[in-house]
N, C-alpha and C positions, 0 to 999 in steps of 0.2 A: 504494500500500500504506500502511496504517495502521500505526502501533505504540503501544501501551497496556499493554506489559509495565511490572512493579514495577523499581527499579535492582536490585533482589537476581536478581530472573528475568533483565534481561539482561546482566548480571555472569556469572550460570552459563554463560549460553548462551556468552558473550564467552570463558569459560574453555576451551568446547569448542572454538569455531570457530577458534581462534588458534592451536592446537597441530595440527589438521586441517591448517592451508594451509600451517603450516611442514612436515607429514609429505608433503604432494602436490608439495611444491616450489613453492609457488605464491607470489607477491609480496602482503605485506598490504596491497590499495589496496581504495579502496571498492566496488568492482565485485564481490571474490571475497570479502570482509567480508560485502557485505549479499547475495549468495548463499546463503554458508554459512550466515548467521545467517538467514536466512528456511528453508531445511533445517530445522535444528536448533529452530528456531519449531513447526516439522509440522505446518502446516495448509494446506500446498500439493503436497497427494498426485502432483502429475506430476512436481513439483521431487524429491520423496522418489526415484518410481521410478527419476529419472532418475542421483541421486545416492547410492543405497545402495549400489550394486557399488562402486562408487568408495571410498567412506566405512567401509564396513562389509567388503570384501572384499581390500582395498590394488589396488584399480584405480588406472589414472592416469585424469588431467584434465588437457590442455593449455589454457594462457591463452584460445585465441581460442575452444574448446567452454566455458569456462568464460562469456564474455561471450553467446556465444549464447544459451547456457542463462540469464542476466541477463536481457538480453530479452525473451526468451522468456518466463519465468516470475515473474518480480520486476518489470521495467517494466511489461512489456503485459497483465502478470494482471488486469486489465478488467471482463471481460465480466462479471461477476455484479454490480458497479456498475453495468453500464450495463443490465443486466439492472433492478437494483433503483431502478434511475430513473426508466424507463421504467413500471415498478409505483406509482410515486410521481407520474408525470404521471397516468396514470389515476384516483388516486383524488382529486389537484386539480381533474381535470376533473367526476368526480363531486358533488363537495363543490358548483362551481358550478353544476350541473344541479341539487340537492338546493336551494341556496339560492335558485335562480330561482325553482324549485316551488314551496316556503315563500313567497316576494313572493309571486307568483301566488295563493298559500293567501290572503294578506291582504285583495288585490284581493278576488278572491271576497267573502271575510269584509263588506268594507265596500262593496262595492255592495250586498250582501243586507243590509245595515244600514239605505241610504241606501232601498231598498224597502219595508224595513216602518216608516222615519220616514214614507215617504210614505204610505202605509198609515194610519197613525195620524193623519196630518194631517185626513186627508179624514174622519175619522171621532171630531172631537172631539166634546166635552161641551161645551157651548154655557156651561153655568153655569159651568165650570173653565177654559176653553181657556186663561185667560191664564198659568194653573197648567204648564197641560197645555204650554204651548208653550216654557216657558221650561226644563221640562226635558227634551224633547225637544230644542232647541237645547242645554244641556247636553252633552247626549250624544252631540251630532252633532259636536259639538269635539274631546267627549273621544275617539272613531272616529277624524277627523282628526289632531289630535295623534299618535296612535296608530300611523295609516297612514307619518306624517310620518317618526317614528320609527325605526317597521318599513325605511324603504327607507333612511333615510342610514343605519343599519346595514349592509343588503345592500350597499350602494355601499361600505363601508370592507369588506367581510368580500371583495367583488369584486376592491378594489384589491389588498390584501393577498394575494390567493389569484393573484392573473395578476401579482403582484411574485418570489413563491415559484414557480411554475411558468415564467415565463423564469428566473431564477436554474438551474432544473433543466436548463433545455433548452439553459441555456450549459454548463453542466456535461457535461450528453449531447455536446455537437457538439464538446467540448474534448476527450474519450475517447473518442472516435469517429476524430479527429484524431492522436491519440499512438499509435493503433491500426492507422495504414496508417502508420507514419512509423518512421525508424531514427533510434535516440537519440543516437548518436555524430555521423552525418554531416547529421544534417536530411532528409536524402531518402526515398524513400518506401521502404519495405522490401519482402519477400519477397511480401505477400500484396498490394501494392500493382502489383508488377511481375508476376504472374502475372495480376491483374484487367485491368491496362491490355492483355499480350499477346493476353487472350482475345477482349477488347471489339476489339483494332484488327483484327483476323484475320475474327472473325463479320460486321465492316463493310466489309472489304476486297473489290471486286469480284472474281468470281470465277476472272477469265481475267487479271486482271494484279499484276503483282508491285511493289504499292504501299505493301507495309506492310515495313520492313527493321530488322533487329535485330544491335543490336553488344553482344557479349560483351566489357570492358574487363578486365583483370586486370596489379595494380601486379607489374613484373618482379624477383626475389629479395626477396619482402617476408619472407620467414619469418629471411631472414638481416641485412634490416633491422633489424628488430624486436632479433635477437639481438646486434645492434654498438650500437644508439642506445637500444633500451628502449621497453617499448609506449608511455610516453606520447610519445616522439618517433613510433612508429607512426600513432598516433591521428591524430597534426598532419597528415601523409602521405595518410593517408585523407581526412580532412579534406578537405586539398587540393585531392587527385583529383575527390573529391565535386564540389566548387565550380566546378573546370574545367569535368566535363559540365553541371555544370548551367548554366554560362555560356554555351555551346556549343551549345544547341539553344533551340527555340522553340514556341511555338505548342500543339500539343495533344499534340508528343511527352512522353515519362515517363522520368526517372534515375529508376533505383530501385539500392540496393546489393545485390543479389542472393546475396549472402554471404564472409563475411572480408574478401579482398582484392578479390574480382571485383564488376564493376559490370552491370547492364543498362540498354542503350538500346534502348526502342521507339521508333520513328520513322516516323511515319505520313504517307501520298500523300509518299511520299521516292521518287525511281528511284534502281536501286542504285548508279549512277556517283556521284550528289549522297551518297550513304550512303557509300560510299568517301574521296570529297573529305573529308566530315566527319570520318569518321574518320582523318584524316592527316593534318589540322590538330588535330584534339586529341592525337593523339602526339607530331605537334611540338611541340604549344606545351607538350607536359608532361615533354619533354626538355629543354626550352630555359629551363626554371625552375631557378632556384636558392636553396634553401633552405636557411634557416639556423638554427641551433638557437639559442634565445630566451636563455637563460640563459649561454650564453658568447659566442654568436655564430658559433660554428663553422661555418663549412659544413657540411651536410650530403651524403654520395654524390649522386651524378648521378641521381635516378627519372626510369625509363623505364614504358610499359606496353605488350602489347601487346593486340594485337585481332582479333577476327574479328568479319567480316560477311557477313550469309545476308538473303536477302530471301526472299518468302510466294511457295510454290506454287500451285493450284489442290491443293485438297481439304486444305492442311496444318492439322495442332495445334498448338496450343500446344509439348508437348513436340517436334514435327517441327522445329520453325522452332530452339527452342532447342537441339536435338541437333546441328543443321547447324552453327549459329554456335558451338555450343563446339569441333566438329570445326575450323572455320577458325582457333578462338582457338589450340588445339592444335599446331597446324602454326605458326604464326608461333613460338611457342616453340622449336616442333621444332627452326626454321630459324635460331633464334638471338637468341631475344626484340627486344624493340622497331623491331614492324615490324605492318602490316597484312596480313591475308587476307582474302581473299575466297571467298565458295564457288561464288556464283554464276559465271557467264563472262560476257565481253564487258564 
């Protein structure tokens, strides 16, 4: 996102949004700042719809719908960049199809040139020719020169237009990149872990259960948050993030799947090795001990727990993930930090 308000326009706007989060209850960090102030901006109609009941009606907003909606609408609002990039690679590519055609035009221009010297050669004046020849070479310079011209031009208009179109297309593949990613933990987000479950399930033979999915979710994080404070939250997420992502390999995918909860795809896994995995990452995320940066404190014991479901014959996407959240369910049920399974054996 841009900003090119005047300091009076974001003074005004500063005046709303700051009396808004203290009526919502909400903490001034920059998260629910550049929310609001992007609202109150109003040129992001989903952020409006999403935030008028709220704003306009004395709705609430809890912290972590508030970071979603961040996300969602303020980081990842994208797409019309990458729309308007992609408008701008085409017409670089254009410009150098136009400036080839133009050389090309010259080419042209000066072979038909070099045809009618020849032309004239063959048909001097006998009484002039020495007249006739010198300015015919003349001219044949001044065409060369000309030709000469013509291309180191094209060769700097060339450089400069493929120096401005990779500049673009790093651009592209950089919001492309923040576009499958969650900005707190590094990991791939919701439309990341939805792609990867589809792609491993469409790839999965059809008669065995090769592709296995674990549902993570940190245990009592709503009442972490409530004793430590979301940025000691954050650290936590963090954390966890890092764990799975240290913990698997190869062509599996963490993605943060939302708030607290994590997904792992884990693909040609049998579901005992998906088990194994998952009970060495509960231990080792039991067996951590965190401490708060600023004083040193210990932090509570974080546990999580987990379910794990492996692929049917004929499953979806939502199949597979309904099963493993039933499993992650039941470990709670049974008294958090602990593993389920749904499958048997």
């Amino acid at each position: 996102m841009e900003y090119t308000e005047s300091l009076e326009r974001s003074a005004e706007i500063t005046r709303m949004v700051l009396p808004t989060l203290s009526r919502l209850g909400l903490p001034v960090n920059p998260i629910n700042y550049a929310l609001f102030y992007e609202y109150f901006l109003g040129r992001n109609p989903r952020l409006k719809e999403a935030l008028e009941p709220v704003v306009e009606n004395g709705g609430s907003l809890s912290p972590d719908r508030a970071k979603e909606l961040f996300e969602e609408q303020v980081v990842f609002a994208n797409t019309d960049r990458v729309e308007k990039i992609g408008e701008e690679i085409r017409e670089m590519l254009g410009k150098i199809i136009q400036m080839i055609s133009d050389a090309g035009g010259d080419v042209s221009h000066f072979s038909g040139s070099l045809g009618a010297y020849a032309h004239s050669l063959e048909h001097l004046d006998e009484a002039n020719a020495a007249q006739q020849l010198k300015s015919l070479v003349g001219q044949m310079l001044t065409e060369a020169r000309q030709m000469v011209e013509s291309n180191r031009e094209f060769g700097q208009k060339l450089d400069a237009t493929s120096r401005e179109i990779g500049a673009l297309r790093a651009e592209l593949a950089d919001l492309r990149l923040q576009a499958t990613l969650d900005a707190l933990t590094g990991l791939g987000n919701r439309k990341t872990f939805d792609e990867a479950l589809a792609r491993a399930l469409e790839q999965a033979p059809g008669d065995m259960a090769t592709v296995c999915l674990m549902m993570v979710d940190i245990d009592n994080f709503k009442s972490i948050n409530d004793e430590y404070g979301h940025l000691i939250g954050d650290k936590i997420l963090r954390f966890v993030a890092e764990t799975l992502r240290r913990s698997v390999k190869g062509r599996d995918v963490v993605a943060r799947f939302g708030g607290d909860e994590f997904g792992v795809v884990l693909e040609e896994t049998p579901p005992q090795g998906a088990y194994r995995l998952a009970e060495n990452i509960r231990q080792t995320i039991e067996k951590s001990a965190l401490k708060r940066t600023d004083t040193g404190e210990p932090i509570r014991n974080i546990t999580v727990s987990i379910g794990v479901e492996c692929n049917r014959p004929g499953d979806r996407p939502d199949d597979l993930i309904e099963r493993a959240d039933q499993a992650l369910y039941e470990s709670k049920n049974k008294g958090r930090n602990r593993v389920t399974c749904g499958f048997r054996g």
